[in-house]
Jmol script that loads the backbone (N, CA, C; Angstrom):
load data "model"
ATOM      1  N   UNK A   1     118.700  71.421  24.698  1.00  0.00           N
ATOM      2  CA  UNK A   1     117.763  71.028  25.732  1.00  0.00           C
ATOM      3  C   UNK A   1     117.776  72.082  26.845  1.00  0.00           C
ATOM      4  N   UNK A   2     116.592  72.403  27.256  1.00  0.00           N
ATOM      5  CA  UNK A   2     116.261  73.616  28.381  1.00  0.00           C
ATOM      6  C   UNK A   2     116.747  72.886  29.893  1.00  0.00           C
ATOM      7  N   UNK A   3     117.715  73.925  30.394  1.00  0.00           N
ATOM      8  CA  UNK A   3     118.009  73.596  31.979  1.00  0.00           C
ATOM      9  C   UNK A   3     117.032  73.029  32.984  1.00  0.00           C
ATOM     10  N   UNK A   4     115.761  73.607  32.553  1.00  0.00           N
ATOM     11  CA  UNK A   4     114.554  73.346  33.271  1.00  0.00           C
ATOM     12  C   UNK A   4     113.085  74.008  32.397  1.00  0.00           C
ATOM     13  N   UNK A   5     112.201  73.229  32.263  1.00  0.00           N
ATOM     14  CA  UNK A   5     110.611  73.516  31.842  1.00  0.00           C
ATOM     15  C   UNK A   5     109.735  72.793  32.574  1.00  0.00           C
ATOM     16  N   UNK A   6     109.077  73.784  33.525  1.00  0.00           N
ATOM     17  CA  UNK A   6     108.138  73.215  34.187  1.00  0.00           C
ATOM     18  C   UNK A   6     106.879  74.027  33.876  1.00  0.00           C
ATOM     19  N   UNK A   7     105.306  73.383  34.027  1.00  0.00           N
ATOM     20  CA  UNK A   7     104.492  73.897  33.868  1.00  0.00           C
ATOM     21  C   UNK A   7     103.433  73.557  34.582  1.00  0.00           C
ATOM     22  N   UNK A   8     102.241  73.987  34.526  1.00  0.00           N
ATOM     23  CA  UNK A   8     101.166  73.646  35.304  1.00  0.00           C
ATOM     24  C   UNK A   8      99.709  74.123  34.709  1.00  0.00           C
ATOM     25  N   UNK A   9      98.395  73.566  34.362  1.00  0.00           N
ATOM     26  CA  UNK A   9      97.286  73.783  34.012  1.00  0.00           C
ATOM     27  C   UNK A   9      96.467  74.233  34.395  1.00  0.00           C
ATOM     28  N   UNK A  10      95.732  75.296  34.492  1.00  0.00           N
ATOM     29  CA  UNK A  10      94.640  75.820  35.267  1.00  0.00           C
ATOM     30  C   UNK A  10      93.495  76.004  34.862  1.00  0.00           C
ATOM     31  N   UNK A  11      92.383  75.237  35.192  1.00  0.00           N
ATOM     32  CA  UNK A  11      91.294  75.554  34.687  1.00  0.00           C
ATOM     33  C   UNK A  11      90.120  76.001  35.717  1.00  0.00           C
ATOM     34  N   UNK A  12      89.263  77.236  34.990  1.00  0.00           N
ATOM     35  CA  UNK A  12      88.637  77.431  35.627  1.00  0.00           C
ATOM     36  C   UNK A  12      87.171  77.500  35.294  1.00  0.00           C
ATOM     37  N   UNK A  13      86.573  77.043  36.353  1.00  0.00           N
ATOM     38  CA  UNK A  13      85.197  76.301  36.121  1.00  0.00           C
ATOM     39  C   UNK A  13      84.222  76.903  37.558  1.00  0.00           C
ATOM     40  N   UNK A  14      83.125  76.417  37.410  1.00  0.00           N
ATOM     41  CA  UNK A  14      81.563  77.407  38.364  1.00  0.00           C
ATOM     42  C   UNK A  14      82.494  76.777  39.777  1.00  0.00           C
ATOM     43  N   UNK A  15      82.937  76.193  40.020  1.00  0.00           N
ATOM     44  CA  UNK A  15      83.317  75.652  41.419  1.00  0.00           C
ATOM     45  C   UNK A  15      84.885  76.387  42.015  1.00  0.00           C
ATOM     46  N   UNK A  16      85.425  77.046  40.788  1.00  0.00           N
ATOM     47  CA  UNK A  16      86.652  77.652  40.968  1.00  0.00           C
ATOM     48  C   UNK A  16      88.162  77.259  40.161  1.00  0.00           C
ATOM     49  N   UNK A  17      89.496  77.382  40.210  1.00  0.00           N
ATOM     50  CA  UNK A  17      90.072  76.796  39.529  1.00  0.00           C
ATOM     51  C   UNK A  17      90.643  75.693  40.004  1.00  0.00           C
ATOM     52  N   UNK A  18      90.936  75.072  39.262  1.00  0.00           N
ATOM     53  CA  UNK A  18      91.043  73.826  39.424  1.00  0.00           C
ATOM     54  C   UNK A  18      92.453  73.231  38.333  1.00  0.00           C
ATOM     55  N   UNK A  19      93.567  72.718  39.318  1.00  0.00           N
ATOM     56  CA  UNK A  19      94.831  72.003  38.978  1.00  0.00           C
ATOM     57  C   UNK A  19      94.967  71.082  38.240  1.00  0.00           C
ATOM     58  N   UNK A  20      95.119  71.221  36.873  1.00  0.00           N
ATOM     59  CA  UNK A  20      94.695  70.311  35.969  1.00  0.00           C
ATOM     60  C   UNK A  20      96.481  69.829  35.771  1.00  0.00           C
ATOM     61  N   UNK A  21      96.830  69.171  34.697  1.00  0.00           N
ATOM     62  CA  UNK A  21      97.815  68.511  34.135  1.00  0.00           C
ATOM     63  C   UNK A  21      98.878  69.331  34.376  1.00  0.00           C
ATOM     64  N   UNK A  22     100.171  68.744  35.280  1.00  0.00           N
ATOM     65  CA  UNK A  22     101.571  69.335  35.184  1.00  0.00           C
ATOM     66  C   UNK A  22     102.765  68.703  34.860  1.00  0.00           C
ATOM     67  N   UNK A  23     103.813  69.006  34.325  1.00  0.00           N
ATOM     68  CA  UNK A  23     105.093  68.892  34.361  1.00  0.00           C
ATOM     69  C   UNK A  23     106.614  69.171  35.419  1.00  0.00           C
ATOM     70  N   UNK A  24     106.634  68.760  35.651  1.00  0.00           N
ATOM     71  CA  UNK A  24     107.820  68.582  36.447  1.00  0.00           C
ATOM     72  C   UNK A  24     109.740  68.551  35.407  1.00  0.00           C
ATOM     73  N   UNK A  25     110.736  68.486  36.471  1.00  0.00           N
ATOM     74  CA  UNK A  25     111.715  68.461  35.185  1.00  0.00           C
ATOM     75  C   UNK A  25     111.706  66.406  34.957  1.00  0.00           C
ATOM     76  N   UNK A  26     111.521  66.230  35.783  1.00  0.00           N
ATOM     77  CA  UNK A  26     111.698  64.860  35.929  1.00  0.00           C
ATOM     78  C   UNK A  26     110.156  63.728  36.271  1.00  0.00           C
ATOM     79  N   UNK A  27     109.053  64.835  35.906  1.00  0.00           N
ATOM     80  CA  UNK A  27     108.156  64.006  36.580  1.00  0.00           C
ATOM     81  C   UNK A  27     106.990  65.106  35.762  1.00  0.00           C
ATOM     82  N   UNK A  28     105.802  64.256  35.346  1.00  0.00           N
ATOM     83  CA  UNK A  28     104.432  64.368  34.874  1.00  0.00           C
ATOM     84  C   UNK A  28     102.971  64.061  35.726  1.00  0.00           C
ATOM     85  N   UNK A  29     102.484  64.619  35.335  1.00  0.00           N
ATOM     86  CA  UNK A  29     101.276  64.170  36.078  1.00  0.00           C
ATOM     87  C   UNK A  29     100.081  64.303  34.663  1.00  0.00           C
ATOM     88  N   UNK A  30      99.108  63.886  34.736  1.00  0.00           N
ATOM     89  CA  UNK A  30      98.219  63.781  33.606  1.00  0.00           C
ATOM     90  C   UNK A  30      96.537  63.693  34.823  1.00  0.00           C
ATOM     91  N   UNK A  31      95.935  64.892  34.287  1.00  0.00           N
ATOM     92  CA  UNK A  31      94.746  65.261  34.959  1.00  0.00           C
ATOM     93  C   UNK A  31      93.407  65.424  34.092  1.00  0.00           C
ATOM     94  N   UNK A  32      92.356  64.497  34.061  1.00  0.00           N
ATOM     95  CA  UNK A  32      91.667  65.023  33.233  1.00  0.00           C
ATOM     96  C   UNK A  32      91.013  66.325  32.908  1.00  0.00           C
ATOM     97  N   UNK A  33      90.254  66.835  31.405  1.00  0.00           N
ATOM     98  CA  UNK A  33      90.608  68.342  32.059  1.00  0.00           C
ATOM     99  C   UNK A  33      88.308  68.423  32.071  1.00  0.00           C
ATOM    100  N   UNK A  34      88.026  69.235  33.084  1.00  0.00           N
ATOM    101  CA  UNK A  34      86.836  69.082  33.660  1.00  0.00           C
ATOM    102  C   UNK A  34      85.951  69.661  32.424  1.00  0.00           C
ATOM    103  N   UNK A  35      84.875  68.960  32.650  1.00  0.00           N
ATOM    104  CA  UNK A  35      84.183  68.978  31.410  1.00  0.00           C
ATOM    105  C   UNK A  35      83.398  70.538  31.295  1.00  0.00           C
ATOM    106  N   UNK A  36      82.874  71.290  32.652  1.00  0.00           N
ATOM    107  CA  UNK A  36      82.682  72.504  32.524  1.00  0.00           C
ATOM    108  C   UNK A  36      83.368  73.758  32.532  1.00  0.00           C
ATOM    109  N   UNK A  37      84.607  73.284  32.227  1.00  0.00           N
ATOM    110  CA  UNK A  37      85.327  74.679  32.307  1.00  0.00           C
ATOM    111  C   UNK A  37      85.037  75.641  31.549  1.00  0.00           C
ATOM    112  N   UNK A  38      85.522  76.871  31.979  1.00  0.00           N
ATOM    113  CA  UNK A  38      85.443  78.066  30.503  1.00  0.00           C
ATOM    114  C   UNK A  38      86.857  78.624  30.223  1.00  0.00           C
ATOM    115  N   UNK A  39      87.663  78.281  30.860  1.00  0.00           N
ATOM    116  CA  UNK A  39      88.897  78.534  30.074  1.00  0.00           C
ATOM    117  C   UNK A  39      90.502  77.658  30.400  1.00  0.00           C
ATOM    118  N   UNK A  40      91.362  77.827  29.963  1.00  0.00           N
ATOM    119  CA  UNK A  40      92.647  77.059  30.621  1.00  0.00           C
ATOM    120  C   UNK A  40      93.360  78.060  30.514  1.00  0.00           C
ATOM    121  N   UNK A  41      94.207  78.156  31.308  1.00  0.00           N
ATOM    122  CA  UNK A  41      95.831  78.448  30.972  1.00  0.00           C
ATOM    123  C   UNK A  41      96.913  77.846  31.657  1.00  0.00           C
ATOM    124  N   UNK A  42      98.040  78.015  30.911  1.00  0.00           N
ATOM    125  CA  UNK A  42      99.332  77.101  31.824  1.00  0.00           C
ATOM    126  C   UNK A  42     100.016  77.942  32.665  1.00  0.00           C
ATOM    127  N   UNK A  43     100.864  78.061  33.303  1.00  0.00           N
ATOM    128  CA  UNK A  43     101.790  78.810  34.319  1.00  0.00           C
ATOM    129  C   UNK A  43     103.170  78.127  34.024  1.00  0.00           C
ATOM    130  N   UNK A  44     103.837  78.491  32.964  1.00  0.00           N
ATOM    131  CA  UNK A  44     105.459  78.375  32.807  1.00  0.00           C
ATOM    132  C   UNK A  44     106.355  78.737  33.875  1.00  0.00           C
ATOM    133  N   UNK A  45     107.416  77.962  33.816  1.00  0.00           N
ATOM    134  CA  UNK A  45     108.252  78.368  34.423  1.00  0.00           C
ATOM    135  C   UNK A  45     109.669  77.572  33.731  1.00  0.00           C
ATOM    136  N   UNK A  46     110.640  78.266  32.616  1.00  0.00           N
ATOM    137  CA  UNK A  46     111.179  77.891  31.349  1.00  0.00           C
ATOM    138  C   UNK A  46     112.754  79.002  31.809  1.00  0.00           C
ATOM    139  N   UNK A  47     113.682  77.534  32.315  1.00  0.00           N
ATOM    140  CA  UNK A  47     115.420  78.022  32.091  1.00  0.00           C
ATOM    141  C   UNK A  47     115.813  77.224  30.918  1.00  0.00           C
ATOM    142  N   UNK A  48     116.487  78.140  29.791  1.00  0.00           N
ATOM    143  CA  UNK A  48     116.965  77.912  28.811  1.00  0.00           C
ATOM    144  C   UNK A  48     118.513  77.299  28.971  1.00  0.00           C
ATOM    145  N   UNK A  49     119.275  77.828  30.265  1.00  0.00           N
ATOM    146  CA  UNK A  49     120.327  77.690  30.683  1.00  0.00           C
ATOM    147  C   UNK A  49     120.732  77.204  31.575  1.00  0.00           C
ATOM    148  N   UNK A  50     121.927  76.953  32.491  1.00  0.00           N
ATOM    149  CA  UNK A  50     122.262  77.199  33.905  1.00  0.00           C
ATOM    150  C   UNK A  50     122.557  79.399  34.265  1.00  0.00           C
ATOM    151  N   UNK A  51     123.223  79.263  32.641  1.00  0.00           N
ATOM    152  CA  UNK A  51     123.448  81.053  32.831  1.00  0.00           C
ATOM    153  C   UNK A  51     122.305  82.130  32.349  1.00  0.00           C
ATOM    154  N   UNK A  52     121.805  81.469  32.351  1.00  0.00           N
ATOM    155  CA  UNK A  52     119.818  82.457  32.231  1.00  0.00           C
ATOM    156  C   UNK A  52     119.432  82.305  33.092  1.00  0.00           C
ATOM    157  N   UNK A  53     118.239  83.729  32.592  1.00  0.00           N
ATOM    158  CA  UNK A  53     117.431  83.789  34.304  1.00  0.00           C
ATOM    159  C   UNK A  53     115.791  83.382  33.858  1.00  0.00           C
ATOM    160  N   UNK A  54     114.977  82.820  34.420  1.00  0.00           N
ATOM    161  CA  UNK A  54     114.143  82.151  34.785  1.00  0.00           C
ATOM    162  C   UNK A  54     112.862  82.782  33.967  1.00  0.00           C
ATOM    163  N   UNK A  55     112.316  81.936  32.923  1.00  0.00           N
ATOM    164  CA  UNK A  55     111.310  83.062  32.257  1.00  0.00           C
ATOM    165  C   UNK A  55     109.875  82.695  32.541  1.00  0.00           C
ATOM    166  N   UNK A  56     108.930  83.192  33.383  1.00  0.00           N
ATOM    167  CA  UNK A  56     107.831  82.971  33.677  1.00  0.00           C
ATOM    168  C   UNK A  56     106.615  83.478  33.141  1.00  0.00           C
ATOM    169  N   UNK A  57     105.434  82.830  32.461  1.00  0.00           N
ATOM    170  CA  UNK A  57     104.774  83.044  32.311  1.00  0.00           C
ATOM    171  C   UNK A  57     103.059  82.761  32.604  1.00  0.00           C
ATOM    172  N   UNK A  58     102.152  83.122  32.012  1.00  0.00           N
ATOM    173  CA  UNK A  58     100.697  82.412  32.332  1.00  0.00           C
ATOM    174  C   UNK A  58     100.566  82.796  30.360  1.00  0.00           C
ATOM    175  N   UNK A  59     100.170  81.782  30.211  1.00  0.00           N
ATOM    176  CA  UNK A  59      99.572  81.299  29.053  1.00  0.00           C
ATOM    177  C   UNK A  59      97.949  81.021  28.594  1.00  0.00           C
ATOM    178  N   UNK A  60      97.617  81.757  27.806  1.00  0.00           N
ATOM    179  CA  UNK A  60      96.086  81.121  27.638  1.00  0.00           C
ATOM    180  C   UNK A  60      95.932  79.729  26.401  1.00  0.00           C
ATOM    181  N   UNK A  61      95.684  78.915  27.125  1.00  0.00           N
ATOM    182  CA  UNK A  61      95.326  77.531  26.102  1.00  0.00           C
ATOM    183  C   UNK A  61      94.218  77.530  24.904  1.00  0.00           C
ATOM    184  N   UNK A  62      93.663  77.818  26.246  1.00  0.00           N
ATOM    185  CA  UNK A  62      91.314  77.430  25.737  1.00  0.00           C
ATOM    186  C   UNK A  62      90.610  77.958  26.427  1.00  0.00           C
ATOM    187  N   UNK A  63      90.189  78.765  25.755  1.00  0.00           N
ATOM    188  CA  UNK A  63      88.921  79.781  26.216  1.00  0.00           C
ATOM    189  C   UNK A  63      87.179  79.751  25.602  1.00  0.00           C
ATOM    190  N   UNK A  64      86.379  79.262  26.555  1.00  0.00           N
ATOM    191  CA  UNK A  64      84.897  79.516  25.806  1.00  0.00           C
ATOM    192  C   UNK A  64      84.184  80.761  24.757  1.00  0.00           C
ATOM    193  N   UNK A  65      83.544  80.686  24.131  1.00  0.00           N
ATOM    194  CA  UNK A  65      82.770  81.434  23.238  1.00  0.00           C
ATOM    195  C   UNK A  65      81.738  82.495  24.399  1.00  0.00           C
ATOM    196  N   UNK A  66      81.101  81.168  25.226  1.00  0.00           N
ATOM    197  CA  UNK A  66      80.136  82.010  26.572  1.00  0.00           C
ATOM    198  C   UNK A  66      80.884  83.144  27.158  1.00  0.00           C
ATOM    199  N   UNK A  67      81.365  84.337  26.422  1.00  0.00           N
ATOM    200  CA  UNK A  67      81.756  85.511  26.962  1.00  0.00           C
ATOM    201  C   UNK A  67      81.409  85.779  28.471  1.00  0.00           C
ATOM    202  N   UNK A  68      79.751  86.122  28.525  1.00  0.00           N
ATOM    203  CA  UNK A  68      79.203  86.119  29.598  1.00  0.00           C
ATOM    204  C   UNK A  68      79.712  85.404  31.170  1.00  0.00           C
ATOM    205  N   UNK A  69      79.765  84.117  30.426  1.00  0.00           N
ATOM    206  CA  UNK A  69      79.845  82.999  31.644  1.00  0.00           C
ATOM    207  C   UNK A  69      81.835  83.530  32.264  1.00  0.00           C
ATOM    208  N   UNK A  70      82.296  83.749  31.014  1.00  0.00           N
ATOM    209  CA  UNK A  70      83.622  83.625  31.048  1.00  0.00           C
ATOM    210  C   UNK A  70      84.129  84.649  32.670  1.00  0.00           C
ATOM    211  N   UNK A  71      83.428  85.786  31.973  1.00  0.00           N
ATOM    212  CA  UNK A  71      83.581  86.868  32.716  1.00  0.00           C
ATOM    213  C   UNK A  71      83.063  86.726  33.937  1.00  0.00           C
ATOM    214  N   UNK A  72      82.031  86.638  33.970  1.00  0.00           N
ATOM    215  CA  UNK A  72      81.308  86.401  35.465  1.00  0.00           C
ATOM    216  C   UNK A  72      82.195  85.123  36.673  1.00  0.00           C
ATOM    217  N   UNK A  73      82.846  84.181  35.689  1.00  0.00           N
ATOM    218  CA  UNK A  73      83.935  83.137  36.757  1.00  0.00           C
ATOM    219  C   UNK A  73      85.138  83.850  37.022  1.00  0.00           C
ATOM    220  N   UNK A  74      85.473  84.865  36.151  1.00  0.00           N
ATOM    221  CA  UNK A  74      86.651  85.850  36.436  1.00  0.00           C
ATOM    222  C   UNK A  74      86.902  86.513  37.215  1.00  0.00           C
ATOM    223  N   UNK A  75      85.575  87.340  37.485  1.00  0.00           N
ATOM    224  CA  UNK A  75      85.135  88.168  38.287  1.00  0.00           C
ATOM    225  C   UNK A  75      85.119  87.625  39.629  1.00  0.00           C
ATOM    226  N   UNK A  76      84.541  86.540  39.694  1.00  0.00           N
ATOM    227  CA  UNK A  76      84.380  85.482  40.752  1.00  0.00           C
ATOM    228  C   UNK A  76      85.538  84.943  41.787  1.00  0.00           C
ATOM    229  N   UNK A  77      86.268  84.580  41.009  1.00  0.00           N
ATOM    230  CA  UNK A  77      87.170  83.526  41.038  1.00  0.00           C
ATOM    231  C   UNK A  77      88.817  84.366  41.081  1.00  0.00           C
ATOM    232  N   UNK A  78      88.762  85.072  39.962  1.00  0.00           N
ATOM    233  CA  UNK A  78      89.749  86.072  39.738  1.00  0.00           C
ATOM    234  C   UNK A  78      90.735  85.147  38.838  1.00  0.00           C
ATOM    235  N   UNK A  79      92.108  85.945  38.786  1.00  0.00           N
ATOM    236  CA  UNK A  79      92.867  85.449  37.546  1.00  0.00           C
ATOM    237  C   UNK A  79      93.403  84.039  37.991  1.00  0.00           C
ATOM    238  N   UNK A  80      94.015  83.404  36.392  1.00  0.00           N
ATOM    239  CA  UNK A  80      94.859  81.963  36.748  1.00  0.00           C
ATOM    240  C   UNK A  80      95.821  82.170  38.050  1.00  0.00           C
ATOM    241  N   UNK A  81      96.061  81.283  38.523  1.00  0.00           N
ATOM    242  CA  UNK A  81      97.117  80.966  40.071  1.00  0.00           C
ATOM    243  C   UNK A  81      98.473  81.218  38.997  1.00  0.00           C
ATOM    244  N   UNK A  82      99.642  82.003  39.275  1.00  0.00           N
ATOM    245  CA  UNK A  82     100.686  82.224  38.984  1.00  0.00           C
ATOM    246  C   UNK A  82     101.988  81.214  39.706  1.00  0.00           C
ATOM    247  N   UNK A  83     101.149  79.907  39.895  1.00  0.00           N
ATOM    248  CA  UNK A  83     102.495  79.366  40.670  1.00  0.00           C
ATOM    249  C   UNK A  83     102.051  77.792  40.251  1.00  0.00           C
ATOM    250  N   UNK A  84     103.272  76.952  40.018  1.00  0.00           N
ATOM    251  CA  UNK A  84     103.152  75.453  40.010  1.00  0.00           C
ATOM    252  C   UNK A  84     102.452  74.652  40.694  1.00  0.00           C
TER     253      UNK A  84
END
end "model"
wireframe off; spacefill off
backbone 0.3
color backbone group
């Protein structure tokens, strides 16, 4: 069992991103996920140990086909939030 796995959902949609479903070590939250988004990703944050060091990542979940659209909210909006 991991010392700690926490995570967090990000989706981003025409209005911006938006804090979808997280994990906690001790606590959940459940967010529906918005019906216009064009993509998700999670934001890890994964101790395997007490004697490891802290492995962080951004994850891509789900991403649209609408290339176009994708890019243009990217551009917009800019990358997933790197924090819980």
């Amino acid at each position: 069992m991991a010392a700690s796995d926490e995570w967090t959902d990000w989706h981003l949609t025409p209005s911006g991103w938006e804090r979808g479903s997280e994990k906690e070590d001790f606590n959940s939250t459940e967010r529906p996920t918005p019906l216009d988004r064009v993509c998700t990703y999670r934001w890890r944050e994964y101790l395997s140990s007490t004697f490891s060091t802290m492995d962080r990542k951004l994850e891509l979940l789900w991403e649209t086909d609408d290339k176009p659209a994708l890019q243009s909210l990217k551009q917009k909006f800019g990358d997933a939030p790197k924090n819980l």
